[in-house]
FIRO-870639 format. One record per residue: y, z, x of N, C-alpha, C in turn; residue in three letters; residue number from 1. Coordinates in steps of 0.1 Angstrom, whole numbers, plus 5000, padded with zeros to 4 digits. Atoms other than C-alpha are relative to their C-alpha. Example, Ala and Ser with C-alpha at 12.3 -4.5 7.8 and 13.67 -1.06 7.14 Angstrom:
2
atom n_yy = 4988; n_zz = 5000; n_xx = 5009; ca_yy = 4955; ca_zz = 5078; ca_xx = 5123; c_yy = 5012; c_zz = 5000; c_xx = 5009; r = ALA; k = 1
atom n_yy = 4989; n_zz = 5000; n_xx = 4991; ca_yy = 4989; ca_zz = 5071; ca_xx = 5137; c_yy = 5011; c_zz = 5008; c_xx = 4992; r = SER; k = 2
//
This chain:
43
atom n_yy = 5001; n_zz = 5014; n_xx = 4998; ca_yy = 8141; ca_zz = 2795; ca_xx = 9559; c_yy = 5003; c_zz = 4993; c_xx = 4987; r = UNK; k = 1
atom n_yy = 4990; n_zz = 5008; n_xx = 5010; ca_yy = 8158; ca_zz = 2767; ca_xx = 9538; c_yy = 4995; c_zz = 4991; c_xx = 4997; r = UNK; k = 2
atom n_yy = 5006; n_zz = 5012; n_xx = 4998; ca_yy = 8139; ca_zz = 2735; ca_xx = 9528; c_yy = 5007; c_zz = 4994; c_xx = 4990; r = UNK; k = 3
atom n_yy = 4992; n_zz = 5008; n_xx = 5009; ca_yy = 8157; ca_zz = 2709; ca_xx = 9513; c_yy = 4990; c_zz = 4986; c_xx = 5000; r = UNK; k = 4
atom n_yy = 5006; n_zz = 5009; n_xx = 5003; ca_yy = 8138; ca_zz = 2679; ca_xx = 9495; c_yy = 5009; c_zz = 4992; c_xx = 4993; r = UNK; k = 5
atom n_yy = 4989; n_zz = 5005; n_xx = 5003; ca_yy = 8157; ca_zz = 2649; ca_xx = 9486; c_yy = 4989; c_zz = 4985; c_xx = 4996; r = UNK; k = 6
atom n_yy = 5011; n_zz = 5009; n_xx = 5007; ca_yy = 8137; ca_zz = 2622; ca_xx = 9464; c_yy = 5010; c_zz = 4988; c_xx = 5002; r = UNK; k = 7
atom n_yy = 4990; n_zz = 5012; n_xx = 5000; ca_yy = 8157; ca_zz = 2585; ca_xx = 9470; c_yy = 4994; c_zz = 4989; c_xx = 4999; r = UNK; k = 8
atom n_yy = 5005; n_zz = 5012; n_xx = 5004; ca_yy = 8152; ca_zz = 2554; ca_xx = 9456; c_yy = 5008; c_zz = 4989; c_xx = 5004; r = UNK; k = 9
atom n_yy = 4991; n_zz = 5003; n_xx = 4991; ca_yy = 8163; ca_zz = 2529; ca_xx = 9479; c_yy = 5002; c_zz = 4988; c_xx = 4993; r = UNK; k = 10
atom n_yy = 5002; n_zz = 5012; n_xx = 5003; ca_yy = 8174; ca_zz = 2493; ca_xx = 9468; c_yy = 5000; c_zz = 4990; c_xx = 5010; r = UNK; k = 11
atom n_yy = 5008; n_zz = 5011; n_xx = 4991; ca_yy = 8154; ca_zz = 2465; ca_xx = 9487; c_yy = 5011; c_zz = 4995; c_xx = 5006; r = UNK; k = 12
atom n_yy = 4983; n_zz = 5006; n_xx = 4996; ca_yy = 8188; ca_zz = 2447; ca_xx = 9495; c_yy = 5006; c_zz = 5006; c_xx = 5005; r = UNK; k = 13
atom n_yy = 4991; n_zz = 4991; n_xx = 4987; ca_yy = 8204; ca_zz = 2475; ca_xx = 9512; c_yy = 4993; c_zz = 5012; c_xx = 5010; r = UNK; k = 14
atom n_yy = 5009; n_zz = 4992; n_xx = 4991; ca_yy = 8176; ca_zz = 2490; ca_xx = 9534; c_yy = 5010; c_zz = 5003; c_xx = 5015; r = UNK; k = 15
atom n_yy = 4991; n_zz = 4998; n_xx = 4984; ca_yy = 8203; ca_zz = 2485; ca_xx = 9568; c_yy = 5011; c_zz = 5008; c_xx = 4997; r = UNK; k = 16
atom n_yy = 4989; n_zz = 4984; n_xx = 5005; ca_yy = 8228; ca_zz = 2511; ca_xx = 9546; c_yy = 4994; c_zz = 5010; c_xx = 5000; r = UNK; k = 17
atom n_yy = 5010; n_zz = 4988; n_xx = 4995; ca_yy = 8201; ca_zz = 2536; ca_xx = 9547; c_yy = 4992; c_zz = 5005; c_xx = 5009; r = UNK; k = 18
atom n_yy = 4999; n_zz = 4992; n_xx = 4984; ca_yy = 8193; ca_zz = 2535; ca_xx = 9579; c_yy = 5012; c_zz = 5006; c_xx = 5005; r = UNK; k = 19
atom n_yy = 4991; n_zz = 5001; n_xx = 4995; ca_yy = 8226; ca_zz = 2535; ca_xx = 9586; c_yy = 5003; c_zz = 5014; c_xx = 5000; r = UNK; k = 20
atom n_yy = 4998; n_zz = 4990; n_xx = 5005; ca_yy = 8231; ca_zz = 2567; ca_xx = 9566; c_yy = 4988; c_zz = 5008; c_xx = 5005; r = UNK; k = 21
atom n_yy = 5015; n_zz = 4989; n_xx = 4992; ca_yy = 8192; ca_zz = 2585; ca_xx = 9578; c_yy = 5010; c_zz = 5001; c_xx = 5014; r = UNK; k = 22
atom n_yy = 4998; n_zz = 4999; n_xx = 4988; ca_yy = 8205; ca_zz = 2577; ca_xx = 9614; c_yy = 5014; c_zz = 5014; c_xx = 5001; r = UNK; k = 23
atom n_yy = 4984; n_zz = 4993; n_xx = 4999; ca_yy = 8244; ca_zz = 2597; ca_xx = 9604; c_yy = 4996; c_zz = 5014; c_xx = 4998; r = UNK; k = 24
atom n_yy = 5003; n_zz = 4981; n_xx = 5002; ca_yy = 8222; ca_zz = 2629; ca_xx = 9590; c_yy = 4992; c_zz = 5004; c_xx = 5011; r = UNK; k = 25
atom n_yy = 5012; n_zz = 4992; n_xx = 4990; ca_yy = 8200; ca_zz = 2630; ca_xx = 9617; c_yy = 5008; c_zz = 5005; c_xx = 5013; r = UNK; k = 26
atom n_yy = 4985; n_zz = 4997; n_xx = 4988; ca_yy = 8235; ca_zz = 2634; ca_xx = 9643; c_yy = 5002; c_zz = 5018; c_xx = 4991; r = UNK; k = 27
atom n_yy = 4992; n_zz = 4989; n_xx = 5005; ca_yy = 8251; ca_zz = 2659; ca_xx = 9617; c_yy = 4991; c_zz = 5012; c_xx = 4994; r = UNK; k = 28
atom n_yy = 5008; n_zz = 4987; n_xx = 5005; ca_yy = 8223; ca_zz = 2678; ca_xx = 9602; c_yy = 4997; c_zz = 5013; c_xx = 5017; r = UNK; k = 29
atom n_yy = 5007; n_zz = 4988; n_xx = 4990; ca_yy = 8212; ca_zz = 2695; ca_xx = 9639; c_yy = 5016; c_zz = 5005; c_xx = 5005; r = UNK; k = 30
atom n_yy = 4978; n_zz = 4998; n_xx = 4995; ca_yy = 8256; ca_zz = 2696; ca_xx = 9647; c_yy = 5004; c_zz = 5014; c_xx = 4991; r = UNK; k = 31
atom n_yy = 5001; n_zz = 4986; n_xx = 5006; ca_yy = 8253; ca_zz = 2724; ca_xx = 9617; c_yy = 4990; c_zz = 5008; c_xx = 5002; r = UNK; k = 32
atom n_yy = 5010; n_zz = 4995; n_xx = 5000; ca_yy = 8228; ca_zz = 2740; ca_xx = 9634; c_yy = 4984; c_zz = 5003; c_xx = 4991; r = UNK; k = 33
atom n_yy = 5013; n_zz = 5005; n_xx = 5005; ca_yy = 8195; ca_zz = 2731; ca_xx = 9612; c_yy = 4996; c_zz = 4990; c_xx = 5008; r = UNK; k = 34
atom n_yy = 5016; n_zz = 5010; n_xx = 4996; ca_yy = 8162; ca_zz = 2710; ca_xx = 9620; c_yy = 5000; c_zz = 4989; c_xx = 4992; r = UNK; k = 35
atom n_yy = 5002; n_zz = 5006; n_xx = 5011; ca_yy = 8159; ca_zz = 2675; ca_xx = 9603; c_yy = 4986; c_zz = 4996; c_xx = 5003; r = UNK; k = 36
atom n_yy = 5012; n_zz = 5001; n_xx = 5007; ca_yy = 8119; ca_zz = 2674; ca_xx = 9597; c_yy = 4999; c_zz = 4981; c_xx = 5005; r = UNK; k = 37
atom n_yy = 5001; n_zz = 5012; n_xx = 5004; ca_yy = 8123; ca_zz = 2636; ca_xx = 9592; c_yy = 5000; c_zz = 4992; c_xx = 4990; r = UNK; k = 38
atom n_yy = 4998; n_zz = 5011; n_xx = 5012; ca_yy = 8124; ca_zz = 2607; ca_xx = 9568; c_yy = 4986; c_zz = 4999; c_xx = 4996; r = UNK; k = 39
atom n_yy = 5017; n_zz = 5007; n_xx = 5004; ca_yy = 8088; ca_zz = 2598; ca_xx = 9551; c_yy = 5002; c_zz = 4992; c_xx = 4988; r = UNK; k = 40
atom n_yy = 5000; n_zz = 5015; n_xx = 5014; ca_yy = 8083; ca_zz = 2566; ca_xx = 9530; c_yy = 4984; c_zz = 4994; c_xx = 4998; r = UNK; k = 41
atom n_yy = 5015; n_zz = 5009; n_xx = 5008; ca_yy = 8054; ca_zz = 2550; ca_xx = 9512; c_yy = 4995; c_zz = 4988; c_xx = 5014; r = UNK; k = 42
atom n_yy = 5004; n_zz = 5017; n_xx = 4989; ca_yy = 8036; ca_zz = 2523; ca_xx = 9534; c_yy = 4999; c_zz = 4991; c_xx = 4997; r = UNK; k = 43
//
């Protein structure tokens, strides 16, 4: 097993490009046969 951790610091002004981009890995990560876990953010 492979765990990949990916620390991102988003800028407040472009939160609708990083959905944009979570939504595009969450297609192509399971398309290369891996699991994507999910996104987790501060509350």
């Amino acid at each position: 097993m492979l765990t990949c951790i990916i620390r991102y610091q988003i800028d407040p002004t472009k939160k609708a490009q990083f959905e944009e981009y979570s939504r595009n890995w969450g297609l192509a990560i399971p398309r290369c046969g891996a699991d994507l876990i999910g996104y987790y953010a501060p509350p």
